[in-house]
C-alpha angles and dihedrals in degrees: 000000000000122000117249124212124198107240126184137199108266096168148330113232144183111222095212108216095062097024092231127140126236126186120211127216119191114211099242091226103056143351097289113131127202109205116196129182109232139176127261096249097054093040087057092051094049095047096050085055104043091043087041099237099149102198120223096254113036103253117224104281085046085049090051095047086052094053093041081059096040093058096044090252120140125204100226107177146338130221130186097220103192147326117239118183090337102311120110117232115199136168133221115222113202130199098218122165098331083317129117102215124192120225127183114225139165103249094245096058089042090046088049097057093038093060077052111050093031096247132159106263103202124175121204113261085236088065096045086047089056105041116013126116139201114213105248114262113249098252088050079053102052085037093063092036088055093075095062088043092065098042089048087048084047104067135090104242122164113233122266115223112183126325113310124272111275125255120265108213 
C-alpha cells in the first residue's frame, strides 16, 4: 500500500516568464516543497481562500463545497495519488451515508476544495520521491554564487565615480 504524507499550502506563484501559475505545498513535517503547474482559475480559488477574501457570488469550487455540505457529504481527505509524463493525478475521498466514496480529481481542484472544507491534503511518497524539493541550503548557495564572484572580481572595470554627466540636447 503506498505511504501517504500531510502537505499544506505554503503559497501560489507565477512563475513570470510563462505567466503560469504554480501552487506550492510544504510536507508538515520538514522543508520539503511540492511545486505543481495549475491553472489561473484555480490559482485564483486557492489563493481567495487561503488569504481569506471571500468574493461577492460563491465561484465554482465555493459552490461545490456548498453543495458537498448540502447534501451531508464530508470531504474527508485528499490524496495525490501519482505523477505520469508531467500531469498529477489525485483522488477525493468523501464521507457519504456511512460510506467512504472515490472520487478522481485534478489536484488543483482537489486542493481547492480541501483549503475549503479543512481536510488533510496528503501526497504519495512516490510523488514526493519524483518531484519534491528541498530548498538549497545557504553555503550550496554561495557555493554556486562564488563562481560569478570571482568572474565579476576578475574583470577589468573601470571605476565608476557618481552618476554620468547629463545629456545636452
Amino acid at each position: 500500500m503506498a505511504k501517504f504524507v500531510e502537505m499544506q499550502v505554503d503559497s501560489i506563484r507565477v512563475h513570470m516568464p510563462s505567466g503560469q501559475h504554480v501552487v506550492i505545498l510544504k510536507e508538515k513535517e520538514t522543508d520539503r516543497y511540492l511545486p505543481i503547474w495549475i491553472g489561473i482559475y484555480e490559482a485564483n480559488a486557492i489563493a481567495l481562500k487561503i488569504t481569506g477574501i471571500t468574493p461577492e457570488r460563491p465561484i465554482t469550487h465555493d459552490l461545490l463545497a456548498n453543495i458537498l455540505q448540502s447534501a451531508e457529504m464530508r470531504l474527508k481527505k485528499i490524496q495525490v495519488t501519482s505523477l505520469t509524463n508531467e500531469v498529477f493525478f489525485a483522488r477525493l475521498f468523501l464521507a457519504v451515508n456511512g460510506k467512504e466514496v472515490e472520487i478522481d480529481s485534478r489536484p488543483s481542484d482537489a486542493i481547492a476544495l480541501a483549503v475549503r472544507m479543512t481536510c488533510p491534503i496528503l501526497v504519495s511518497q512516490d510523488v514526493l520521491d519524483k518531484a519534491g524539493v528541498f530548498p538549497e541550503k545557504e553555503e550550496e548557495q554561495d557555493e554556486k554564487l562564488s563562481i560569478f564572484k570571482e568572474l565579476i572580481n576578475s574583470m577589468d572595470l573601470p571605476d565608476l565615480e557618481g552618476p554620468p554627466p547629463p545629456e545636452k540636447s
